[in-house]
C-alpha positions as CSV (number, residue, x, y, z in Angstrom):
1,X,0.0,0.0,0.0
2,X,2.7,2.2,1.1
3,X,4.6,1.4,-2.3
4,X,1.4,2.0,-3.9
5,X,0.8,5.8,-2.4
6,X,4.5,6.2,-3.2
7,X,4.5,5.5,-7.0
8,X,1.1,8.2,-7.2
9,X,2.8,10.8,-4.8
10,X,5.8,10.5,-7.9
11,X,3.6,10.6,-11.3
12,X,1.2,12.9,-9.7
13,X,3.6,16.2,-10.7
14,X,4.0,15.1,-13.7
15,X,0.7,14.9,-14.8
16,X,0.0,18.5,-13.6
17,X,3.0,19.7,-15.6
18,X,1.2,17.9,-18.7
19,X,-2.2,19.9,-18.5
20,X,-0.5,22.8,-17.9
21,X,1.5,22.6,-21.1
22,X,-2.0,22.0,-22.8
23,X,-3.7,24.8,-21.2
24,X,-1.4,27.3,-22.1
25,X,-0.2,26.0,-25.7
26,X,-0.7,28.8,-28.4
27,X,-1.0,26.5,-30.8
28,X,-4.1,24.7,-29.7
29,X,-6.9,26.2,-28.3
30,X,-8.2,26.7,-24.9
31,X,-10.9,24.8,-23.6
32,X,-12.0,27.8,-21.6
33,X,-11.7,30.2,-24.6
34,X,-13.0,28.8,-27.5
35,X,-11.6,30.7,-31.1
36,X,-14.6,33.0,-32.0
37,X,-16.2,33.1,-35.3
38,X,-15.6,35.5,-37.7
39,X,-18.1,38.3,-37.5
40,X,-19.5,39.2,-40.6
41,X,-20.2,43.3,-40.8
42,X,-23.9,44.2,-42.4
43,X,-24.5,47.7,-43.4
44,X,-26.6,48.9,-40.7
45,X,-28.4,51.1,-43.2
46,X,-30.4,48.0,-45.4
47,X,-31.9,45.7,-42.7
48,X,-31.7,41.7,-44.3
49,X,-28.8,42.8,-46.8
50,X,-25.5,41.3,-47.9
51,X,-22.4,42.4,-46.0
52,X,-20.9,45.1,-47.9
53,X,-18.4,47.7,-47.5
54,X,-19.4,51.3,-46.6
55,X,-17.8,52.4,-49.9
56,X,-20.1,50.6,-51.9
57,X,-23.6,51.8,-50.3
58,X,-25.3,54.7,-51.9
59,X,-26.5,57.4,-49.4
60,X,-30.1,58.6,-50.3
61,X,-30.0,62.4,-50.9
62,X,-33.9,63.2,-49.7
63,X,-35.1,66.9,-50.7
64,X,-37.8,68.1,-48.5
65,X,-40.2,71.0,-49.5
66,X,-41.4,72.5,-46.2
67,X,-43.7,75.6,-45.1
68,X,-44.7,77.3,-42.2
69,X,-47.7,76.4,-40.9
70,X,-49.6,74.6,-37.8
71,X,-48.6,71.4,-38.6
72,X,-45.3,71.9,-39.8
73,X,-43.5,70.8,-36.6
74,X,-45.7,67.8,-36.5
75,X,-45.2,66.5,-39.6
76,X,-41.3,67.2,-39.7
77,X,-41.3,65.6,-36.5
78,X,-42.8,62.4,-37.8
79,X,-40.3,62.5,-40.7
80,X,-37.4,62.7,-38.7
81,X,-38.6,59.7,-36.4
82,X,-38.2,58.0,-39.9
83,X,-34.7,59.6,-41.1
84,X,-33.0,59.1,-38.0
85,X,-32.7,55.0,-38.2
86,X,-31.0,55.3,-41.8
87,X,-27.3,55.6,-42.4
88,X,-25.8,56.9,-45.8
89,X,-28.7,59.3,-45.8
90,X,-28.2,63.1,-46.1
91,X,-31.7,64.9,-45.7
92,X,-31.7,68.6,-47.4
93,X,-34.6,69.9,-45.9
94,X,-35.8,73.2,-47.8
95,X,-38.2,75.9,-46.3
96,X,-40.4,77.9,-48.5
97,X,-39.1,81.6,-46.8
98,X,-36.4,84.2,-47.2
99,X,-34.3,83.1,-44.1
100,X,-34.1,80.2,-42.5
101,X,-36.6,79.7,-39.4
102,X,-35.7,78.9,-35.4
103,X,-38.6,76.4,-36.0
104,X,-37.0,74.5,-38.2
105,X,-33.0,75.1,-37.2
106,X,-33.9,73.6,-33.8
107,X,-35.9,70.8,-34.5
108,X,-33.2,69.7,-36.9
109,X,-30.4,70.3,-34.6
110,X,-32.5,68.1,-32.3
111,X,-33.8,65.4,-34.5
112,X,-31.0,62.8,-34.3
113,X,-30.8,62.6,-38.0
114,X,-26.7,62.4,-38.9
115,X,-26.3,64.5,-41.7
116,X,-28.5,67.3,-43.0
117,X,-28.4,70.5,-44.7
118,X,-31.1,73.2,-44.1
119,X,-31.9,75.3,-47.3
120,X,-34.4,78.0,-48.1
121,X,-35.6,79.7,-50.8
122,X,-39.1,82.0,-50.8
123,X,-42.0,80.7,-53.8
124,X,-43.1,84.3,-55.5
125,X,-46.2,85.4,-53.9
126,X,-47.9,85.1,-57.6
127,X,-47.0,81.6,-57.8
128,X,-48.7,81.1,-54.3
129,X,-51.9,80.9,-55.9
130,X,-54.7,78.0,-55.5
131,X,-54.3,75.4,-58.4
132,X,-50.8,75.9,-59.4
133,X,-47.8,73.5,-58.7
134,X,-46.2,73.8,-55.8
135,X,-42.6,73.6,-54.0
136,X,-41.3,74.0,-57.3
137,X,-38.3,76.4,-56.3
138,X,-37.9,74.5,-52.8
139,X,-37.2,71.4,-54.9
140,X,-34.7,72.3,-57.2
141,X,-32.6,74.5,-54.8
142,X,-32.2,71.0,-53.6
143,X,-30.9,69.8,-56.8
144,X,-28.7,72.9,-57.8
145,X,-27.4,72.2,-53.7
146,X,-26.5,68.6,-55.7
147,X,-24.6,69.7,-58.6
148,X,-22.6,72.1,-56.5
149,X,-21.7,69.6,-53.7
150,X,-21.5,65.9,-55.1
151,X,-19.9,65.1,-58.3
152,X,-19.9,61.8,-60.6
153,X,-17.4,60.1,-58.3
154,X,-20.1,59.8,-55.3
155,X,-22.4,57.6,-55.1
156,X,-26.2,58.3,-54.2
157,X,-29.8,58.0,-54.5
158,X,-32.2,61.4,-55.2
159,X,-35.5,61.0,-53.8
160,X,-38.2,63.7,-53.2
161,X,-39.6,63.1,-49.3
162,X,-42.7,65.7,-49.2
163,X,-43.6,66.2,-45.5
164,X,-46.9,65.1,-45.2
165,X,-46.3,61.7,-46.7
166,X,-45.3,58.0,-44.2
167,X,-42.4,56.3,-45.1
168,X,-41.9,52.7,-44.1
169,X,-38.1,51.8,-44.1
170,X,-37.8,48.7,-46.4
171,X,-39.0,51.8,-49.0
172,X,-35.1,53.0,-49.0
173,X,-33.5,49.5,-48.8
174,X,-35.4,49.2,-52.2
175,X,-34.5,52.4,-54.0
176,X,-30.9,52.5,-52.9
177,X,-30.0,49.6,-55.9
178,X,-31.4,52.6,-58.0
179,X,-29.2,52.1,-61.3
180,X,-31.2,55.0,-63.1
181,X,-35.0,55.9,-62.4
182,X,-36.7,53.3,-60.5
183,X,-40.8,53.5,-58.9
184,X,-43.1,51.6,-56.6
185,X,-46.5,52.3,-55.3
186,X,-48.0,55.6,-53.9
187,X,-50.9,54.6,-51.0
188,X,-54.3,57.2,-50.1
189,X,-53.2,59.1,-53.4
190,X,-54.8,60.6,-56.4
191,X,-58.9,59.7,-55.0
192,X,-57.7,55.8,-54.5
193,X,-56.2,53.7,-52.1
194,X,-53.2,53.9,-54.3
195,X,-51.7,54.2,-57.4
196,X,-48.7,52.2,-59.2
197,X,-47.2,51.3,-62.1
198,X,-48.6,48.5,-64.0
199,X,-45.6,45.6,-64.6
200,X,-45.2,43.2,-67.2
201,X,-42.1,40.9,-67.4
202,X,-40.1,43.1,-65.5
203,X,-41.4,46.3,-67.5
204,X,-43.5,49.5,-67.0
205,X,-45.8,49.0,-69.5
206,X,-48.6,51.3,-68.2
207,X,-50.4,53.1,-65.1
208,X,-53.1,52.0,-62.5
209,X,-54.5,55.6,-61.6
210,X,-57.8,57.3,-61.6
211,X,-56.2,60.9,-62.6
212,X,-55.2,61.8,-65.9
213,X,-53.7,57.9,-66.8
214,X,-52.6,59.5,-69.7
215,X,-50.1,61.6,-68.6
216,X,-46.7,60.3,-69.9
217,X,-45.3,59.7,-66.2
218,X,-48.9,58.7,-64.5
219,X,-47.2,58.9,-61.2
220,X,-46.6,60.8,-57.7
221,X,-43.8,62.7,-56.2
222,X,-43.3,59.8,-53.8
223,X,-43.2,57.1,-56.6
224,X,-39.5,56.9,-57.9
225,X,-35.5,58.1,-57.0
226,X,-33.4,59.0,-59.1
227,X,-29.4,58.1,-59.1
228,X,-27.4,61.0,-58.7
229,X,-25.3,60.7,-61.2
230,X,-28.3,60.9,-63.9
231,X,-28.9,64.3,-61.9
232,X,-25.4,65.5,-62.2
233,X,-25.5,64.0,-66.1
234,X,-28.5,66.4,-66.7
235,X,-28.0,69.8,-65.1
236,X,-30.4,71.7,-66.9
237,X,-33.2,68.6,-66.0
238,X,-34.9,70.6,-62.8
239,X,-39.3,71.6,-62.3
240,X,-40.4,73.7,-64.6
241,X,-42.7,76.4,-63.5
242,X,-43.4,77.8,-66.9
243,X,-46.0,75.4,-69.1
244,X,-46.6,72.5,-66.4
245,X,-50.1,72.2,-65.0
246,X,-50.8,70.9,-61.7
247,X,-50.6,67.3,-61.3
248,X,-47.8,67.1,-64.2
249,X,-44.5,68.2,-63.1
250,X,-43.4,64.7,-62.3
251,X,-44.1,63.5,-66.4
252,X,-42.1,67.2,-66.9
253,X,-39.3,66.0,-64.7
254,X,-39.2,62.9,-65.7
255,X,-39.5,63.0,-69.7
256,X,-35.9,65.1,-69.1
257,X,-34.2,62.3,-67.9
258,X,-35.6,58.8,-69.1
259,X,-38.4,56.9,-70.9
260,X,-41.0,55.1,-69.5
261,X,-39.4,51.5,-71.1
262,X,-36.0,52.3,-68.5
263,X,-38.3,52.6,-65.3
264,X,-36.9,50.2,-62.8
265,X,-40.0,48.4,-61.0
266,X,-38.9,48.2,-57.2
267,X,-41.4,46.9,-53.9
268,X,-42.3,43.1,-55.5
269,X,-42.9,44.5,-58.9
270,X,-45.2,47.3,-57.7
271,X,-47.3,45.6,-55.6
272,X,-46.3,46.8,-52.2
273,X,-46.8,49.9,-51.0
274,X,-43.8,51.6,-48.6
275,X,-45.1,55.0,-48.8
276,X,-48.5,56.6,-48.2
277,X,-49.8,59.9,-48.9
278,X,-51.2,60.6,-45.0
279,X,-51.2,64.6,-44.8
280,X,-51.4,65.7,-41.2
281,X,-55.2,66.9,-40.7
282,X,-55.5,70.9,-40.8
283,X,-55.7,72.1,-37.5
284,X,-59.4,73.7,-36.4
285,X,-57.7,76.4,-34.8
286,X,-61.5,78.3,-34.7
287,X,-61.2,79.2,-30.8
288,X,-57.5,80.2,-31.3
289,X,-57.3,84.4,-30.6
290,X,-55.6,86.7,-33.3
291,X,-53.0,87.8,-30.4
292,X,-51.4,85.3,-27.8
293,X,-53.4,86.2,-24.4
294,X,-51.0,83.1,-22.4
295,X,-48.8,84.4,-20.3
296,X,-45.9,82.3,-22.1
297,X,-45.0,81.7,-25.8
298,X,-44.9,77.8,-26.6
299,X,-44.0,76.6,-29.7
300,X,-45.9,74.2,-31.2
């Protein structure tokens, strides 16, 4: 027995020295720290996607036409709960006014959206009449802000986000493989529950709408992007105030920069609709008094 305890008492170091060797052996790993996998990196920006390198996703340019009103702060509000969960987005928010407002300099400043630009530019009072287009000037100081500040070497996305429409966010991961002019579906627009493009074999071939379908681009302002570099390839393509009719300056836009065969369907071959054309009630301000009688000023 004694001979017994003697011969364990003598292997008994060795074995320790063994394990140890095993433990700490770069070579082989650990038991207690297992090699991780490799990580693979998505683009935060395009929920589901393929990895891919920051380099090679487009940032969406969206131009905003905006005006004060009672609901402006509201509305904005709701688009910038939107903005603010996209990356590689830049939102040029232009106001219809001859200086930029507090209003809108604050909320920005506050509204968590990376990168922004605030623009302004006043509409001529003669062009603020009922039944003509509007945010015409508002839009394409957001274009000319494009061909002064991006060139052919970037790579982007133009789309036109009015302020009283809902964007759902799978609408961007669709329009940022935008190789020239692509479209989807427009929801609670033109008297219908929506609008869209009618698809054949991968084609626009024609226009579910109950307004004018026979306008060359039967569409709405929220129904297709643009890449940037067709915008910087046409700098004199911009919305025409002269000749276009209400309802029309999309076909005039358009019909400057592509055909109706090159329209790239997006959203399941336009049949989902990402974007819907909500406009914020207007306010029944009927009890509110021509002069403030609070004691405070609260913006609203």
């Amino acid at each position: 027995m004694k001979s017994l305890l003697a011969r364990v008492l003598l292997i008994l170091p060795w074995l320790l020295l063994v394990f140890t060797v095993l433990e700490i052996d770069p070579g082989r790993p650990s038991a207690r720290s297992p090699v991780p996998p490799p990580q693979l990196s998505r683009n935060p920006g395009l929920p589901g996607s393929e990895p891919l390198s920051n380099h090679t996703v487009p940032t969406i340019y969206a131009i905003t036409p905006t005006y004060s009103r009672p609901v402006q702060k509201a509305e904005l509000t709701r688009l910038a709960n939107t903005f603010r969960q996209l990356h590689h987005f830049h939102w040029l928010l232009v106001e219809d006014s001859a200086s930029r407002s507090r209003l809108v300099t604050d909320l920005l400043a506050r509204s968590g959206v990376p990168s922004y630009t605030q623009l302004h530019v006043p509409t001529s009072r003669r062009y603020k009449r009922a039944g003509l287009p509007r945010a015409t000037e508002q839009r394409n100081e957001g274009l000319r802000w494009l061909r002064r500040n991006r060139s052919l070497q970037h790579s982007g996305v133009v789309f036109f986000a009015d302020d009283d429409n809902t964007y759902s966010l799978d609408l961007f991961q669709e329009m940022r493989s935008t190789r020239k002019v692509s479209v989807w579906p427009v929801g609670l627009v033109g008297g219908r529950r929506y609008e869209r493009p009618l698809v054949e074999q991968g084609h626009v071939v024609g226009w579910y709408t109950g307004w004018r379908p026979d306008r060359p681009f039967a569409i709405d302002m929220a129904g297709f992007a643009v890449n940037l570099k067709v915008i910087l390839s046409h700098p004199k393509a911009v919305f025409k105030r002269s000749g276009s009719q209400p309802g029309m300056q999309e076909s005039d836009f358009l019909k400057q920069i592509t055909t109706v065969q090159e329209l790239e369907p997006k959203a399941a071959n336009c049949t989902k609709v990402l974007v819907w054309h909500t406009r914020t009630e207007k306010a029944n301000l009927v009890f509110e008094p021509k002069h403030n009688q609070d004691v405070i000023h609260i913006e609203v």
